[in-house]
N, C-alpha and C positions, 0 to 999 in steps of 0.2 A: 036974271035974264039968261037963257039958252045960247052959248056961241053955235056959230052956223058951223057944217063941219069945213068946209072949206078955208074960214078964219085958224080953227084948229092946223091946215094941211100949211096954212101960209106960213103959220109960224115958228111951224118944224123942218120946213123945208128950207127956213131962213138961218137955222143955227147950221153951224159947219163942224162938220163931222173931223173927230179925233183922229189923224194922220200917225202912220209911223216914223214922221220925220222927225230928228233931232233925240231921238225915242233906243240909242244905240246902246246905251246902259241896260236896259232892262233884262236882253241877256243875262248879263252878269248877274247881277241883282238878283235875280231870280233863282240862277244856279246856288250863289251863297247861300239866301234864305233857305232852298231844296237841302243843300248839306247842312245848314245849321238844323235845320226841321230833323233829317236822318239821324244828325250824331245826338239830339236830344231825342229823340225815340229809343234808339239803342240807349243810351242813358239811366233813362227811364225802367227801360226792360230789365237793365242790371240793375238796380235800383231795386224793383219789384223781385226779380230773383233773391236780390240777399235779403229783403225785406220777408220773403216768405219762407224763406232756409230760417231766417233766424227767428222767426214767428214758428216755426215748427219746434227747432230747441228749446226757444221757450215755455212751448205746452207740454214738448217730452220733461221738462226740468220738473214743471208742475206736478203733472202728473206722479212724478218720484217722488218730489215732495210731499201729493199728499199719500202715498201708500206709506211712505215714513212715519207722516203723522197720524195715521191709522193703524200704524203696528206699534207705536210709542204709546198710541192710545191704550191698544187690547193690552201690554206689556204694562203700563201702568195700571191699569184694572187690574193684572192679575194680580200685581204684587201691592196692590191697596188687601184684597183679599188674604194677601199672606200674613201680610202686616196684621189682619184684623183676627186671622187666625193666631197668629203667635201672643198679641195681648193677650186673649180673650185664655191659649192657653197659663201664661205668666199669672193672671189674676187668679186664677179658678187654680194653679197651686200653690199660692198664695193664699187663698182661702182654704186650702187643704194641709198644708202646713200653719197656719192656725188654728183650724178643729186639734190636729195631732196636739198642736202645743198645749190647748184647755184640756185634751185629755189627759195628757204625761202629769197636767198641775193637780188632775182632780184625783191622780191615783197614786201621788205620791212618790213616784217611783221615780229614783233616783238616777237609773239610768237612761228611761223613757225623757226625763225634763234636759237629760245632758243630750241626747239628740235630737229633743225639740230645740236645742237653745242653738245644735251646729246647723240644721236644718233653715232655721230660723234669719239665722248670722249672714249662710251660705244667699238664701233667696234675696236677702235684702241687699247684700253687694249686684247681685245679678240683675235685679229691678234698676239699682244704682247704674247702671253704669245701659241699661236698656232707655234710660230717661223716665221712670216709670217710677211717679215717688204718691206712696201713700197721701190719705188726704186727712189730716191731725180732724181727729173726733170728739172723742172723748171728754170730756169737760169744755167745750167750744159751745159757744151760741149756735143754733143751724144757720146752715146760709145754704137758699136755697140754689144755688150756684153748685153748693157742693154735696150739698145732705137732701135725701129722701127720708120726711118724718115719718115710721110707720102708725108711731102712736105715743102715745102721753103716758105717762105713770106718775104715780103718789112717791112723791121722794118727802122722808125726817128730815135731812138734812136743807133750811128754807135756801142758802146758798147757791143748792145744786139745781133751782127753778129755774123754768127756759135755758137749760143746757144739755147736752148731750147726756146722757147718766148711761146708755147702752150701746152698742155699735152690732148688730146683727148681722153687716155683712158691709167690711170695710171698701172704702171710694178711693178710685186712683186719676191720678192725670197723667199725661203722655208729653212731653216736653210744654209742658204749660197749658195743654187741655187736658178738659175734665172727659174720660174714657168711662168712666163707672162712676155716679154719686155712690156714696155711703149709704145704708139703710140706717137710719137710728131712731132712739127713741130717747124722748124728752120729758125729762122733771117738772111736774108741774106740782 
C-alpha cells in the first residue's frame, strides 16, 4: 500500500532536528583530527619521497649491476676463446713434437733422437703443469669416452685383439675433460 504524502510530511516533521547544544567539543575534535589528518599527509609525502629516492638507487644499483654482468659476460667469452686458442695451440705442438720424435727414430740419428727426447721432456712438464695430461692408448681397450676408432687391423699377435695396436693422433683432457679423443686404431 501507497503512504499518502502528507503521512510522509507528518512524520518528518515529528522528528526533532539535531541542535548545536551541549555540541561544544566538536571544535576541538575536529581541529585535532584536521592536524592529525595534515601531519599524516606530510608523513605520507616524506614517506613517498624516500620511497622514491630509494627506488631510484635501487634501479641506478641495477642497472651497474647488470653492465657488470655483461662485461664479465664479453670478458669471459673472450678468455674461453683464449683458453681454447692456447690448447688447441699446446696439442697441435705436441702433435708436432711427436712427428719430430718418429722422425729423429726413423733416421737414426743420434743427435736428432737427443733433441726429440729434450723436446719431448720440455713439452710434457709444460702440458704438466698446464693441467693437460695425455690420454694412455696404446695397448688400452677403446673407450669411447676417450678414443676415436678410425679402423680395424689384422694383428699375429691374438693378445693384442680389441686393443689399441695404433695411436694416429694422441687424445688429451684439460683438468679431467676430455679436450681431444685419441684417434686409434684396433687389433682385430
Amino acid at each position: 500500500m501507497k503512504a499518502s504524502p502528507s503521512s510522509i510530511k507528518d512524520r518528518l516533521d515529528s522528528l526533532n532536528p539535531v541542535t548545536a547544544d551541549g555540541m561544544d567539543l566538536v571544535p576541538d575534535v575536529a581541529e585535532e583530527f584536521l592536524a592529525l589528518y595534515v601531519k599524516l599527509a606530510k608523513e605520507q609525502f616524506k614517506t613517498n619521497l624516500t620511497a622514491n629516492s630509494l627506488k631510484e638507487e635501487v634501479e641506478k644499483h641495477i642497472e651497474e649491476v647488470t653492465d657488470l654482468m655483461a662485461d664479465l659476460r664479453r670478458e669471459n667469452a673472450k678468455l674461453l676463446g683464449e683458453q681454447a686458442r692456447l690448447l688447441s695451440f699446446v696439442m697441435d705442438s705436441a702433435d708436432l713434437i711427436g712427428a719430430f720424435s718418429d722422425s729423429a727414430k726413423a733416421t737414426h740419428n743420434e743427435e736428432l733422437m737427443s733433441m726429440s727426447l729434450t723436446l719431448t721432456s720440455a713439452s710434457s712438464v709444460l702440458m704438466q703443469k698446464l693441467g693437460i695430461v695425455e690420454i694412455p692408448s696404446e695397448g688400452e681397450e677403446p673407450d669411447s669416452q676417450y678414443h676415436y676408432v678410425l679402423s680395424h687391423k689384422e694383428v699375429d699377435d691374438h693378445s693384442k685383439k680389441g686393443l689399441v695396436v695404433e695411436v694416429v693422433r694422441g687424445g688429451f683432457t684439460w683438468n679431467g675433460s676430455v679436450v681431444r679423443k685419441a684417434d686409434v686404431v684396433v687389433g682385430k
